[in-house]
N, C-alpha and C positions, 0 to 999 in steps of 0.2 A: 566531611570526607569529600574528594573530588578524584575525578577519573579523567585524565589524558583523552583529547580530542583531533585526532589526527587529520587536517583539510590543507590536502595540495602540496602536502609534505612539510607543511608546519607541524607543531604540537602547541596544543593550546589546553587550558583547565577548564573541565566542565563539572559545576557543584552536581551533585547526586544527589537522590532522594531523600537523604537523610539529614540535609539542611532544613532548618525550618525556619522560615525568610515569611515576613508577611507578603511579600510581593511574588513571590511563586506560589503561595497556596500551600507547602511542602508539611508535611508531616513530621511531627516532633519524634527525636527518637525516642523507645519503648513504649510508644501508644501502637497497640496494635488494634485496628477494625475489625469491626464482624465482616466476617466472608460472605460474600454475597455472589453468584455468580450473574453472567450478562453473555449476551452475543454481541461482536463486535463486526463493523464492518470499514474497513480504511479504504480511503480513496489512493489514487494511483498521483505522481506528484513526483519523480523522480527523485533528485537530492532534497526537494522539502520533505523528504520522508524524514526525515530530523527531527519535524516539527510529530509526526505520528507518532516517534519511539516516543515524544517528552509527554505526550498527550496520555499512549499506553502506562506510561510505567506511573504518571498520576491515578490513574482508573486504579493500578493495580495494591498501590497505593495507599488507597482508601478502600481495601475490602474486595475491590470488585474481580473475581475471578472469572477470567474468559472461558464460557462452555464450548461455543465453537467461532470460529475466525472467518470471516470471508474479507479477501482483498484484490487487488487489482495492481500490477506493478509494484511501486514502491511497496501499497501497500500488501500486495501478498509477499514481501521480503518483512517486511517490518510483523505481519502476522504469521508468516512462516515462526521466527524465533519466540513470539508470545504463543503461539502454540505447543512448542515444546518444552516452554516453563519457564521463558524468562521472564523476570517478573522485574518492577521498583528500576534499583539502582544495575541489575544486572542486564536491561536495557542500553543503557546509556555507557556500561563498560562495552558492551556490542557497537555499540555507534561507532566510540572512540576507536573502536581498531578497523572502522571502513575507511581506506584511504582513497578518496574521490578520484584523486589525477588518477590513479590504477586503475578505476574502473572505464575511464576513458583509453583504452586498449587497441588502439587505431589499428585496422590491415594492414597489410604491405604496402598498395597503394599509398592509403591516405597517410601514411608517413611522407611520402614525399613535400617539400616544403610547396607554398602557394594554395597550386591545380590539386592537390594530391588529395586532401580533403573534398573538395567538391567533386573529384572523378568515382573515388570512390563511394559519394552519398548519390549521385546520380547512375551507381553502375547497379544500381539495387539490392546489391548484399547487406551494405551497412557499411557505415564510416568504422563502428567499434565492431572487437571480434566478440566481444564480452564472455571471456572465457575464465579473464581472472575474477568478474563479479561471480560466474556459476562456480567455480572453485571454493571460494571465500563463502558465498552461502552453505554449499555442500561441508566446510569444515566448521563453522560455527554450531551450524546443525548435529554435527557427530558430537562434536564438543555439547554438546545437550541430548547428547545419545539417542538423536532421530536421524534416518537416513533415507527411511521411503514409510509411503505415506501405510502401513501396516503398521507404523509404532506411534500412529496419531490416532487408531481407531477410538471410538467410546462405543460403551453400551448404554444404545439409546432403540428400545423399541419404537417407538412413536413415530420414526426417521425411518426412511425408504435406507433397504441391505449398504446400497452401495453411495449412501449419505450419510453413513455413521462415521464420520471423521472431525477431527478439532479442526480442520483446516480445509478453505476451499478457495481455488485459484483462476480467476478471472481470464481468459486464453481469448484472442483471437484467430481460430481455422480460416484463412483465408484459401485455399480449395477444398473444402466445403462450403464455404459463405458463411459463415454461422458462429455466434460465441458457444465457447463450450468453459465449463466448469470443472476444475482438476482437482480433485479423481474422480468426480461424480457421471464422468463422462467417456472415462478410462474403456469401462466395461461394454456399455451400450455403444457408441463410438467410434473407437479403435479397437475393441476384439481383445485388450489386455485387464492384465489381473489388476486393478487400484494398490490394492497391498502390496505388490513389489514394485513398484513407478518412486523413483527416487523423487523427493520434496523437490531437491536443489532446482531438476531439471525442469518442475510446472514454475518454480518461481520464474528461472529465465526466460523462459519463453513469454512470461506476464510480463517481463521487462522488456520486450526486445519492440521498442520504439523503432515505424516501419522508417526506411531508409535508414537509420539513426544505428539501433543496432541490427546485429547479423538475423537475420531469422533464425528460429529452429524449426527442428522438422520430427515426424511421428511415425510410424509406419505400422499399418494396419495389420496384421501377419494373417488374416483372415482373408483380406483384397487384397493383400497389394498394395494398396494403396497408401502414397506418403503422405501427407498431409504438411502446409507449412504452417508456422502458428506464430504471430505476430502479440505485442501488448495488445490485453485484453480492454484497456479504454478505448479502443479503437470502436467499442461496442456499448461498453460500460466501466465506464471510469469509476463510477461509484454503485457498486450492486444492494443499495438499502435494502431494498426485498428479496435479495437472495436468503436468509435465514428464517424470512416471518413465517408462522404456520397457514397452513392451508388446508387447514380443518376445519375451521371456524370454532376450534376451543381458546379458552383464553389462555394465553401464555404463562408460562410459570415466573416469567423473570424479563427485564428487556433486553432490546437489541439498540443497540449507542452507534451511532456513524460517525464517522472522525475523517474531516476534507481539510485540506490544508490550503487552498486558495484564502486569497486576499476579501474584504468585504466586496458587495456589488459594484459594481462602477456601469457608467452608460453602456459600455460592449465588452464581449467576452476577450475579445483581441487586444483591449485596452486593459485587463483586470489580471491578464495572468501573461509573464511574461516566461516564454520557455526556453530562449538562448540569452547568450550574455549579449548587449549591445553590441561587442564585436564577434564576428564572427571566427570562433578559433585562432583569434589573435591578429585575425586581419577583419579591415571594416567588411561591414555587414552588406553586399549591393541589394539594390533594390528588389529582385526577381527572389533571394533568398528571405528575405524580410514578408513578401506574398508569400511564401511557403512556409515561413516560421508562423504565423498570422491562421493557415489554413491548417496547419496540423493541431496548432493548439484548437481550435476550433472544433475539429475533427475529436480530439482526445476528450474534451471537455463539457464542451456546448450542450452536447446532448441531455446530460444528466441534470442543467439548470432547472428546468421545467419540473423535473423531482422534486428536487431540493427544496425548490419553492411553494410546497405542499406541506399544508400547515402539519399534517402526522408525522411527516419528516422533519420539517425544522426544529421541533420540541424533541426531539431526542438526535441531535447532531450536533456535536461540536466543533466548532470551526475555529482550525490554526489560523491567524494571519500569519504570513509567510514573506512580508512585506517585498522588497524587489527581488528576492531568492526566485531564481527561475528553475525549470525541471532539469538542464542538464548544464547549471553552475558549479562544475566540476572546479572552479577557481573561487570557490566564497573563503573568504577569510574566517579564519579564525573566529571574530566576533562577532560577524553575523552567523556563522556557525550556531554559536554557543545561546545568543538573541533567538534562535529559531526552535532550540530544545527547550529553552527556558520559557520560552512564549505558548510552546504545547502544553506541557506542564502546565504553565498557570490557569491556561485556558479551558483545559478539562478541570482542576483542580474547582475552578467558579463555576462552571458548569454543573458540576456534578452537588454543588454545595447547595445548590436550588432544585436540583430535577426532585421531582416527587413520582414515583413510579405508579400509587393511589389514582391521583390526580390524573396521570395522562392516560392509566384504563377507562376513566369515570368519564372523561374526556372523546375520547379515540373509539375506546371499542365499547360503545352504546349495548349491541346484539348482535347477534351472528349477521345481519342482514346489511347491517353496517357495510356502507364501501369500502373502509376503514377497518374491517373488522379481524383484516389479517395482519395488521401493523405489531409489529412487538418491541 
């Protein structure tokens, strides 16, 4: 079976989970896995969020049901939808209807030909208005009968009131200074209820790359006060230990982190490229290429030093995403398709060696363990 892959106004075939290809990993139809549940956590990656959905719907795939989601940009878009139940191949029919050039939704301004793009990314609102990607979240979401984050709750005692949700969204409050976590952060906060705060609106605001897109904004009805809230990699690109307990009891089940960067290379500005070599269809001058250079930086950099902690690296799966950059709003068709099928296979290997045993026996020694709240 395959599903339509719509990039940049092409259509192209993307096989689904229900191939089973030795080079994907893919699961033969009518074998069904035991259920197994997991916490998930996605890294932020704009259009390589591709490579997350192909990664999810392998996990899901083989057994692994998501207990709760935490993500960051792309990746609270891609765990927004696994929170509300898409699972397998019903992933990847959700890719296939994100049409990329849409989400690149230019102001007024930056329509203009040339200037028009650079006036508006230097005028500070955002080159995109990104209203048709909060649109498009908020109706895929209905279409899985979630709409605010009250139809995500669990009951989970163990979990502080206002952290019983499938789903948590990576923000950056830039007046406050501070990352905050949607909805966990709703209450305490902003002064509002979590259960009626619409998904669509925490996803956007986890996407809204600074200069890049529009800001959103918050309003405290307690102060006054508005808050703007920019992508949350601004802070934390990748939140690993946003789900681990911090009780120092042993976890029931793990937590899987899924980053879609390329392998290491000598520098971070060399390993992850986040515009297309031209700049919106004109060369790239040198002062923006410092700025392309300094965002990724900024978005990325931080969480290496994580990553590269041996508790972390035995339970993360890493897409390569090979020259697919964050806001390759113009990838082709087959590297489109190269990107989903690359996630896929790579959780698919991944998960075919993790031994859950092994990395308690490993990880969490004792409660006294530095380690010891890893999950």
């Amino acid at each position: 079976m395959t599903v339509t892959l719509r990039v940049g106004g092409n259509m192209t075939s993307m096989a689904t989970t229900t191939t089973a290809t030795a080079a994907s990993g893919r699961t033969t139809p009518g074998r069904r896995p035991r259920t197994r549940p997991a916490d998930l956590v996605l890294e932020g990656g704009g259009v390589k969020g591709i490579g997350l959905a192909g990664a999810v719907a392998a996990m899901t795939d083989r057994g692994w049901t998501p207990h709760r989601i935490s993500g960051t940009s792309a990746g609270a878009l891609v765990g927004a939808m696994a929170a509300a139940g898409a699972a397998g191949e019903q992933l990847g029919d959700i890719t296939a209807r994100l049409n990329f050039r849409e989400v690149a939704d230019r102001s007024g301004i930056g329509r203009l030909p040339l200037a028009g793009p650079a006036l508006a990314f230097l005028g500070g609102q955002g080159l995109y208005q990104g209203e048709w990607l909060h649109t498009w979240v908020a109706e895929e979401l209905a279409a899985l009968g979630v709409h605010t984050f009250g139809d995500l709750r669990i009951d989970d005692d163990s979990l502080p009131r206002d952290q019983r949700y499938r789903l948590v969204v990576t923000c950056s409050d830039l007046t406050l200074g501070q990352l905050v976590r949607l909805p966990w952060d709703y209450r305490a906060v902003y002064g509002l209820d979590p259960d009626t705060q619409p998904v669509a609106d925490a996803v956007r605001a986890s996407m809204a790359i600074p200069f890049l897109f529009k800001p959103t904004t918050l309003t405290n009805p307690r102060t006054g006060l508005t808050s703007t809230l920019v992508d949350g990699g601004l802070l934390s690109n990748f939140p690993i230990d946003s789900l681990d307990r911090t009780d120092g009891r042993e976890p029931g089940w793990p937590t899987f982190g899924v980053t879609i960067t390329t392998a290491p290379k000598p520098g971070i500005g060399d390993r992850v490229a986040l515009f297309h070599s031209r700049w919106f269809d004109i060369p790239q001058p040198a002062p923006l290429r410092l700025l392309e250079q300094l965002i990724t930086t900024m978005l990325l950099g931080r969480d290496q030093a994580v990553m590269n902690q041996p508790w972390v690296a035995a339970r993360t799966i890493h897409v390569d995403a090979g020259a697919v950059g964050l806001l390759d709003f113009g990838i082709s068709p087959e590297r489109a398709r190269a990107l989903y099928d690359s996630g896929y296979a790579q959780a698919a290997e991944f998960l075919e060696h993790f031994d859950w045993r092994r990395y308690k026996r490993r990880f969490r020694r004792d409660s006294s363990d530095a380690v010891s709240g890893a999950g």
